[in-house]
SERO-4910 file (N, C-alpha, C, O; in steps of 0.05 Angstrom, whole numbers):
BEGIN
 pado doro    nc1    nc2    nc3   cac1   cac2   cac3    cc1    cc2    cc3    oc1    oc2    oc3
  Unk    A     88   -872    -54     68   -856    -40     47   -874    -28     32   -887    -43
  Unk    A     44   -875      6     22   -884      4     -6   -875      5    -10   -851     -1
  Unk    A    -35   -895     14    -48   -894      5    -63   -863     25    -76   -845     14
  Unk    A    -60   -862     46    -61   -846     60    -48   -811     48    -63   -791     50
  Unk    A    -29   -810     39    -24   -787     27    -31   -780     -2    -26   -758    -12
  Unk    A    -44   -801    -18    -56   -795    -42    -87   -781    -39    -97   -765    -55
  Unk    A   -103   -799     -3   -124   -789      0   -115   -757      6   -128   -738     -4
  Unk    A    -97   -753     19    -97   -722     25    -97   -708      6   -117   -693      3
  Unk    A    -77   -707    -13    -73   -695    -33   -100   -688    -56   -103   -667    -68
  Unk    A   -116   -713    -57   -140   -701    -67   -154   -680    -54   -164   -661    -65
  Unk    A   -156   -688    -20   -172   -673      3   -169   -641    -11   -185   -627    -22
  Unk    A   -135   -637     -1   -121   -608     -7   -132   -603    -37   -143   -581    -36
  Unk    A   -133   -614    -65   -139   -605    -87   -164   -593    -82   -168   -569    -86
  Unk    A   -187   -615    -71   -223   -611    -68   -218   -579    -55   -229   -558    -62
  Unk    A   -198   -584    -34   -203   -549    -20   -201   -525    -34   -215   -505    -32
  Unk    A   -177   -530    -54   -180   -509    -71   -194   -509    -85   -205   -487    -88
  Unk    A   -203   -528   -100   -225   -524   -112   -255   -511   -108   -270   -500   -125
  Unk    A   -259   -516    -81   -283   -513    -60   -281   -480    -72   -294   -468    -89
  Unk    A   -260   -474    -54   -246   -450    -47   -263   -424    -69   -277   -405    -64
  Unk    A   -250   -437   -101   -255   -423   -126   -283   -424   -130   -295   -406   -142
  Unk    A   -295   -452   -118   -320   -453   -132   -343   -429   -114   -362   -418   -125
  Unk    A   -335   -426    -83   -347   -411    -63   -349   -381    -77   -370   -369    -80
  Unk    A   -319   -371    -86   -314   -347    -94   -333   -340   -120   -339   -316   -123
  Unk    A   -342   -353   -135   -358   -357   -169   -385   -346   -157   -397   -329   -170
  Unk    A   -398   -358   -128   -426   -361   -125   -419   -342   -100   -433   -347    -80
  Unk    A   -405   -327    -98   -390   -307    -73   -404   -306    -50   -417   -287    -41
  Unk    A   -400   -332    -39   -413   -348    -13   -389   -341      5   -375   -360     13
  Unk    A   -381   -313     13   -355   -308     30   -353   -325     51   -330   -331     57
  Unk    A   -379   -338     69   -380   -342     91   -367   -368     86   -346   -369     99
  Unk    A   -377   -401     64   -366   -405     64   -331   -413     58   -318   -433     62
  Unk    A   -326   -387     48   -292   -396     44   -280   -382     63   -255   -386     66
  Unk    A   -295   -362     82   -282   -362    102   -285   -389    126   -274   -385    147
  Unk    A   -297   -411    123   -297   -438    135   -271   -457    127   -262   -475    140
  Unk    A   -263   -446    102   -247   -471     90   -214   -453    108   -194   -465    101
  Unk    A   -207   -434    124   -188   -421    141   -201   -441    175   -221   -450    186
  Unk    A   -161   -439    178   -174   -439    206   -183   -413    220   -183   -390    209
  Unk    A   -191   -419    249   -199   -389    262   -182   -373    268   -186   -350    277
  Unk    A   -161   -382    263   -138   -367    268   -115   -362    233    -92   -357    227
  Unk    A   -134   -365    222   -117   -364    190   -107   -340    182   -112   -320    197
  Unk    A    -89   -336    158    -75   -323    158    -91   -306    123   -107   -324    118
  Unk    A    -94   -292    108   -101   -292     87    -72   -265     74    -74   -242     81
  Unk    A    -53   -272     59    -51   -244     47    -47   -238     24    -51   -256      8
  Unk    A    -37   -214     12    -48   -204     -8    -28   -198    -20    -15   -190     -1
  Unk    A    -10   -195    -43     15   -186    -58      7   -179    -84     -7   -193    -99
  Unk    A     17   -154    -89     13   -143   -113     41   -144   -136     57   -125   -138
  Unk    A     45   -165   -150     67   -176   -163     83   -187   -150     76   -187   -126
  Unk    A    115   -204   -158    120   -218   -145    138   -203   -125    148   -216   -107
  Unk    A    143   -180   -127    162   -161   -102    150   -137    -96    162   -115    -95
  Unk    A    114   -144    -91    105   -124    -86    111   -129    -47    126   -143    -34
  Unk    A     89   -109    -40     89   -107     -1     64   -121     -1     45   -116    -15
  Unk    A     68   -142     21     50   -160     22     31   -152     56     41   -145     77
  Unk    A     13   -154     51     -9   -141     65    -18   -162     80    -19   -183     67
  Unk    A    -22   -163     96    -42   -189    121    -65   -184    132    -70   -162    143
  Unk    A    -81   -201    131   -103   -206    146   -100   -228    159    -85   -245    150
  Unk    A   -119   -233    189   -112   -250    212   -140   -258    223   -153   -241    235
  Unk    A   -146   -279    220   -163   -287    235   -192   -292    213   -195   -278    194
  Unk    A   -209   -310    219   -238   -321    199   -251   -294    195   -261   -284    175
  Unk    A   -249   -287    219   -279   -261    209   -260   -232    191   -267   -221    171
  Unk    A   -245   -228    200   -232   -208    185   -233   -220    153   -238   -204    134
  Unk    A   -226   -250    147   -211   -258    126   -241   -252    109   -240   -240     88
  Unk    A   -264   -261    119   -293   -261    103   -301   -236    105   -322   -234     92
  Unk    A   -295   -213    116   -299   -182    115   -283   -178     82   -297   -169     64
  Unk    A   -260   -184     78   -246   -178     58   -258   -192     33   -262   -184     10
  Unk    A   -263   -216     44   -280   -231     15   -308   -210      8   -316   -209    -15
  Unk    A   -322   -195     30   -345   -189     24   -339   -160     15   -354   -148      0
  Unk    A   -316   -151     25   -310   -124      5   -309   -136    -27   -325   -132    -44
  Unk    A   -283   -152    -29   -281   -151    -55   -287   -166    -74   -276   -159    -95
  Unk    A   -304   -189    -76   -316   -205    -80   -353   -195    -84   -367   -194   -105
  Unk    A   -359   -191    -52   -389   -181    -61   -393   -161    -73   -416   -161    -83
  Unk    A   -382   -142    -78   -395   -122   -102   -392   -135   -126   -408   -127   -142
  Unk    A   -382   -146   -131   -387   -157   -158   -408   -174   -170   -421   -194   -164
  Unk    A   -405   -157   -190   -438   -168   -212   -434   -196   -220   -450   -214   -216
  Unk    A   -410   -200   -234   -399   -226   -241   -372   -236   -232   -351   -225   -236
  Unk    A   -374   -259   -218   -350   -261   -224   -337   -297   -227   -351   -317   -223
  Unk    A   -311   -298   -235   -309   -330   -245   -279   -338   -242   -262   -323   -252
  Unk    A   -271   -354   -231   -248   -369   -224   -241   -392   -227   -249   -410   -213
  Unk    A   -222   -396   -246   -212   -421   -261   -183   -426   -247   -164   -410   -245
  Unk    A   -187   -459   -234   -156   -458   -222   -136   -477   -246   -140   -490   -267
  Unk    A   -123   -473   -237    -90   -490   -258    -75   -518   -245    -80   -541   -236
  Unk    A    -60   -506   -250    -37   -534   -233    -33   -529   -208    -28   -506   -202
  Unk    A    -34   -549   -189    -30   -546   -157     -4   -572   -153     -8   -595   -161
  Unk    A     14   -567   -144     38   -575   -128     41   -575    -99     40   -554    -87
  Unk    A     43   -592    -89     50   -598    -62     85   -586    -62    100   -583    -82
  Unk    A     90   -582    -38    125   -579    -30    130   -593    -13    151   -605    -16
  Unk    A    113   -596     12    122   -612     34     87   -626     46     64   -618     47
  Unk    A     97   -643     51     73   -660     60     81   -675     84     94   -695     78
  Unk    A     75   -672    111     82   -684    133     54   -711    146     53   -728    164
  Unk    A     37   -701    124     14   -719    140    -10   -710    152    -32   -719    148
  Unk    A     -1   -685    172    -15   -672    183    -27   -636    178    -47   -624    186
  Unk    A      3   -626    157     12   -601    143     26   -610    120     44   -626    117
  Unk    A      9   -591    100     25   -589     80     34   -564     71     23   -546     85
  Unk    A     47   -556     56     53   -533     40     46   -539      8     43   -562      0
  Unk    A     44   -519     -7     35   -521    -41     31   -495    -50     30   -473    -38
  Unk    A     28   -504    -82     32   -472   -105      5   -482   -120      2   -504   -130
  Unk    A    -12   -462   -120    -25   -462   -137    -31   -445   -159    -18   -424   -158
  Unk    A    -47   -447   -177    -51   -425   -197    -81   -417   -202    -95   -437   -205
  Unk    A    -99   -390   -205   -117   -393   -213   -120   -371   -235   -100   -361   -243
  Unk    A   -141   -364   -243   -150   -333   -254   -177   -336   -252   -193   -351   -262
  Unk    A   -177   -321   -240   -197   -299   -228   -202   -270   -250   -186   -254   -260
  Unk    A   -227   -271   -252   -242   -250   -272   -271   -234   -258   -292   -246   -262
  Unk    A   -272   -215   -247   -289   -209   -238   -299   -185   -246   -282   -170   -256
  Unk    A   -330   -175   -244   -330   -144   -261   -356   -135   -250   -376   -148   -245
  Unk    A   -349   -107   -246   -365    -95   -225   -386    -71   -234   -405    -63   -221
  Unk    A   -380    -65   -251   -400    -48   -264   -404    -60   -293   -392    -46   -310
  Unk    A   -419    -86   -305   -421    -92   -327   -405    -87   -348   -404   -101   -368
  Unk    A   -393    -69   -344   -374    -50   -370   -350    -69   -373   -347    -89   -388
  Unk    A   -335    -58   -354   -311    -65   -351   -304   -102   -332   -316   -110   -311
  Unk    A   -284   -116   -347   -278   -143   -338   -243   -142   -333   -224   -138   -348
  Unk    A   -246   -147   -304   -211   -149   -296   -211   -176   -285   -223   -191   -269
  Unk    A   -191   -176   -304   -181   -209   -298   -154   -219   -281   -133   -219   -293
  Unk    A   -154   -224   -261   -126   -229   -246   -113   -263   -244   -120   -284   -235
  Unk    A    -90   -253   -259    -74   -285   -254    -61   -290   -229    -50   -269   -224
  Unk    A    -57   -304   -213    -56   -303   -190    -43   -339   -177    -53   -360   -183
  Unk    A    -21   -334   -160     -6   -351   -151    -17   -355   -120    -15   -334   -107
  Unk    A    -30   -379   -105    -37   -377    -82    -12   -400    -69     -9   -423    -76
  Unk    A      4   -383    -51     26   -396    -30     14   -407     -7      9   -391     11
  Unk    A      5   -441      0    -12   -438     24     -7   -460     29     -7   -481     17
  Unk    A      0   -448     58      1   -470     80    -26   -489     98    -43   -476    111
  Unk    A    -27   -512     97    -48   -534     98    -51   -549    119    -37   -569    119
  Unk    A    -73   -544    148    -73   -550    159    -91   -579    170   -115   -575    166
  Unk    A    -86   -598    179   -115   -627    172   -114   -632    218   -100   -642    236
  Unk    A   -140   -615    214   -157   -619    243   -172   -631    240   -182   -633    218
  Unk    A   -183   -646    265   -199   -664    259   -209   -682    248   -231   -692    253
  Unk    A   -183   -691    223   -202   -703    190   -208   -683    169   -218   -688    147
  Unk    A   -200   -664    177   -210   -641    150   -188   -627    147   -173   -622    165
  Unk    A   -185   -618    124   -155   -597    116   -167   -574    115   -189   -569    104
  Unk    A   -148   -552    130   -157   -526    126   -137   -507    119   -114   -516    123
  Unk    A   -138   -479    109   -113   -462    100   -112   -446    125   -129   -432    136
  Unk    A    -81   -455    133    -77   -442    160    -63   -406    158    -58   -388    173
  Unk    A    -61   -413    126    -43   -383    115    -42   -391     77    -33   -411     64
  Unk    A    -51   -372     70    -55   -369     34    -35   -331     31    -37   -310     44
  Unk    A    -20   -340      8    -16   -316      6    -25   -313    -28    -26   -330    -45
  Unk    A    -29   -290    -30    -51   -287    -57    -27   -272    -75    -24   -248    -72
  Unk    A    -11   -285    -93     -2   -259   -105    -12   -262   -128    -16   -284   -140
  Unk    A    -20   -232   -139    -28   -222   -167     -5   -220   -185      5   -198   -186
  Unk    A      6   -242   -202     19   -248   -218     17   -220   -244     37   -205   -248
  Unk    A     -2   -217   -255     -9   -202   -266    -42   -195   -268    -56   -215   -262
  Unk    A    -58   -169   -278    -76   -165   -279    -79   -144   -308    -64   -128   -318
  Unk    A   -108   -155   -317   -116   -129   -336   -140   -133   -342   -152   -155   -337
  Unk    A   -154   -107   -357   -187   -104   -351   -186    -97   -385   -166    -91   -397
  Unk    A   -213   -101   -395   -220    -97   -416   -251    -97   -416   -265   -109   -400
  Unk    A   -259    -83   -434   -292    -86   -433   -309   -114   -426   -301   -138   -426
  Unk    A   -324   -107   -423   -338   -130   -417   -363   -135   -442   -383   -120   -447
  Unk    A   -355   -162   -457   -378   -171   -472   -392   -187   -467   -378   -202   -454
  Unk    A   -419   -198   -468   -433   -221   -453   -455   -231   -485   -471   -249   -483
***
């Protein structure tokens, strides 16, 4: 591997990471930056659920600010990230996170969640040209603090 695709590969990690850390402090605006303008965001509910699309930056941060900004708290821990294909300029990769967010103090739903996303590097910078979100599994339980 050279030295050039090891820098990427961190680049792409930092993004997701960015990504989770944006969603914690639910700064929609920024993680709708880390898409291109033309990105893709969608949504799957298990692994053979109907997968839903959103198209484009401002739609993609409308959705972060539905479901994201109402929430009182919320916290996202990512996992293991894998590359599949790496051309240099695009990549493809699997990531893992969970996501715990809770909206009326009471109650805490926690979603495990597989992000399928394709990786786009303009200019010097990597961006998600398409993420698909699937909800691996979810469940809520009171909330203690």
């Amino acid at each position: 591997m050279e030295m050039k695709e090891l820098q990427d590969r961190v680049e792409i990690r930092e993004l997701t990471d960015v990504f989770a850390n944006l969603a914690n402090v639910k700064d929609v605006d920024g993680q709708g930056k880390l898409f291109l303008e033309d990105g893709v965001l969608e949504f799957q509910m298990g692994t053979d659920g109907e997968v839903n699309e959103i198209k484009g930056r401002k739609a993609i941060v409308e959705a972060f600010r539905n479901t994201v900004g109402p929430a009182k708290r919320v916290y996202h821990i990512n996992g293991q990230q894998t590359l599949i294909s790496y051309t240099g300029d695009e990549a493809q990769g699997v990531s893992y996170c969970e996501a715990t967010l809770s909206n009326d103090m009471e109650t805490v739903t926690t979603n495990y969640v597989r992000y399928n996303d394709h990786y786009v590097k303009l200019d010097g910078k990597w961006y998600l040209k398409k993420r698909r979100t699937v909800f691996i599994y979810s469940e809520s339980r009171p909330a203690q603090v």
